[in-house]
N, C-alpha and C positions, 0 to 999 in steps of 0.2 A: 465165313471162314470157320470150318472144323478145325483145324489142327494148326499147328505151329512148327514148323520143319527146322528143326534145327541141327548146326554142325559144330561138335566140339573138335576144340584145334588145343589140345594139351602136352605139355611132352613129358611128364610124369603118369606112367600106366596106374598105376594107383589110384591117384589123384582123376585122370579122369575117369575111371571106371567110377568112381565115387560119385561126382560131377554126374555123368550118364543116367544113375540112378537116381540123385536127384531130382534131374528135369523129369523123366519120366514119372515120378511120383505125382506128379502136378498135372491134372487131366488138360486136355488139349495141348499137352506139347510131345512131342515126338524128334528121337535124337535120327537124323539120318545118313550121317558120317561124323566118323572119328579120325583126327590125325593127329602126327607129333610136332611138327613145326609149320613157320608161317608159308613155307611155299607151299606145303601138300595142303597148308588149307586154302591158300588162295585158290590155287587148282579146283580145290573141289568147291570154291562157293561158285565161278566158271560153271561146273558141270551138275552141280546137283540144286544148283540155284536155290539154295535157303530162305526162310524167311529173315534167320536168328544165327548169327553166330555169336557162339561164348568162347571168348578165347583169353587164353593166358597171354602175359606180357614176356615173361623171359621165359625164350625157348634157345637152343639150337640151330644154326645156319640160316634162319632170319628168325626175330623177333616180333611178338607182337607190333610193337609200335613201326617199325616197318611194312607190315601187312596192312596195317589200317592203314596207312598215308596213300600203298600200291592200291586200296579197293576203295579210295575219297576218290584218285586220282583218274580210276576208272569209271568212276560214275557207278560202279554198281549198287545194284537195288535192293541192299540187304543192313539188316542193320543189326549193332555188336553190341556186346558187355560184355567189358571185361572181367574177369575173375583171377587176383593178383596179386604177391606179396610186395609189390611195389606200394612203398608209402611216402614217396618222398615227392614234393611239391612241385620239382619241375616237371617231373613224371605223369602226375596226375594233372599237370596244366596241358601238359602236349597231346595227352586222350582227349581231355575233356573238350579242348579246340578242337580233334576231328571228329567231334559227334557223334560216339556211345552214348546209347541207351543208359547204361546206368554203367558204374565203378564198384566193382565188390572187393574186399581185401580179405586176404584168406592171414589166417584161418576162418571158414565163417559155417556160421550152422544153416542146416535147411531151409529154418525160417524165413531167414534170411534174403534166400535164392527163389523161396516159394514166395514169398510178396510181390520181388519184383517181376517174377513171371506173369502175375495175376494181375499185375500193375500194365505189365507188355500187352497181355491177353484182351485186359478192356482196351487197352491204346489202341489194339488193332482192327477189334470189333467196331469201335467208334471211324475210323478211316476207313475201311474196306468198302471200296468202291464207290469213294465220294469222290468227286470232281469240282464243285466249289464250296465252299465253307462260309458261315457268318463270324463274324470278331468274337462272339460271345462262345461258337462252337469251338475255335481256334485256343480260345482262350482255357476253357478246358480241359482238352488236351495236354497244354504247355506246363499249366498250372492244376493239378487235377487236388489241391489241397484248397480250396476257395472256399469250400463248403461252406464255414462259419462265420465268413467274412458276406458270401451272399445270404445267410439266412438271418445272420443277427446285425448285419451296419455298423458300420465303422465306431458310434458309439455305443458299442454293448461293452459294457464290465469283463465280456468274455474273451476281449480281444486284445484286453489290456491291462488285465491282473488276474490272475489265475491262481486258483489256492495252491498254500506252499505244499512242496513237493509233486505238482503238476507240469508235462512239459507238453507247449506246444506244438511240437511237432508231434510227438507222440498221440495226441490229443486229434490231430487232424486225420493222423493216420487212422483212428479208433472209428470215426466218422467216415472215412472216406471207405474203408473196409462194410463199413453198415450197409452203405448206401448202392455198394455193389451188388447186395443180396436181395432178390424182390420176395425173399421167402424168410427172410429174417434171420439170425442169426445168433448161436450163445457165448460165453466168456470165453470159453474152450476153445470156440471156432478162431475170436479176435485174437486169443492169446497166442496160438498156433500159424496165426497168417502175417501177425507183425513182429513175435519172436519177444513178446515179455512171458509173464508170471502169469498165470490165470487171475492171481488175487490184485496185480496191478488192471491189466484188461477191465474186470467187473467194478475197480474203483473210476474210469475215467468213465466207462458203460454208464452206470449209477450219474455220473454227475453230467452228463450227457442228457440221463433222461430226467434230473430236477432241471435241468435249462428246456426243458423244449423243445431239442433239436432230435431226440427220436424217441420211440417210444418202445413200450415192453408188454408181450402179451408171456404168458405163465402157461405152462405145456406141461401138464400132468401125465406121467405114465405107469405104465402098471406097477412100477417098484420102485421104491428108491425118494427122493427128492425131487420137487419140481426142479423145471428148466425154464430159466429166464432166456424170451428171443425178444431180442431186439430189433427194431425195423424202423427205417425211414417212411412216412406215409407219401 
């Protein structure tokens, strides 16, 4: 799978046109309809059969959360993230029960929408045109943040105290991002694809690479400062 066909269903022009250009910034995905609310998008997941729809929660003469129960209900073979200023918990229980991909809350920055694309992109490269699966392949998928729990065992220091001002999820994410790249990758890259600091990026990078779990080769170029890539071997 080349590409990622995706339909925004937004009913603010603004807002998606914004939307639009973000997915598109993010190689392999492609937007291939645009609507305002949840019937012209169910219509068009019907006829242009997406891989991806992103779609907002309050619209117009139907709402998101209507649209998603109509296309559980249908069975069809596509699947959502929302993008939402809903924040309120029943809201986000009633999505989360019909099975989105992910939950974004606007306002939100690129980086944002760029991880979890990239996140969608291995999900789908890993599925595409499997037919049976092992518990272990299954497992990765589900949980794609395991990394450090299969490299270092349940008794490593690292999974159960973590120096102060470290978070672990963040930490996973810094890993799992690594691991993606068979050509390695710099602070820049992490900091740009999980939406921190460069200088937080290179502080978990660094302690990443006194534990073991990836390493750093030094990319000298003709000007300027080397460039630390880091790589999973």
């Amino acid at each position: 799978m080349d590409t990622i066909n995706v339909l925004l269903v937004e009913d603010d022009p603004m807002v998606r046109e914004v939307n639009r250009q973000f997915i598109e910034r993010v190689n392999g995905f492609k937007v291939v309809g645009m609507c305002s609310n949840g019937i012209q998008g169910y219509n068009q997941i019907v006829e242009l059969k997406p891989h991806l729809v992103i779609m907002d929660i309050f619209m117009p003469e139907q709402d998101g959360l209507i649209t998603l129960r109509k296309i559980r209900n249908a069975n069809l073979p596509v699947d959502v993230i929302t993008v939402t200023a809903a924040n309120d918990m029943q809201t986000i229980q009633q999505i989360l029960h019909l099975g989105v991909y992910d939950y974004i809350m606007k306002p939100f920055t690129f980086e944002r929408i760029q991880q979890t694309l990239l996140n969608y992109f291995n999900f789908k490269l890993k599925t595409f045109g499997l037919q049976d699966i092992t518990q272990n392949e299954l497992d990765e998928m589900i949980h794609p943040y395991r990394e450090l729990e299969e490299v270092a065992g349940n008794e490593s220091p690292i999974l159960t105290e973590l120096p102060k001002g470290f978070n672990r999820t963040t930490l996973d994410k810094v890993l799992h991002f690594v691991k993606l790249s068979k050509e390695g990758v710099s602070a820049d890259e992490v900091a740009a694809a999980i939406g921190v600091a460069r200088v937080t990026a290179r502080r978990y990078l660094d302690f990443l690479e006194k534990q073991s779990f990836i390493h750093v080769d030094v990319h000298y170029g003709g000007v300027g400062r080397p460039i630390n890539h880091y790589f999973v071997k």
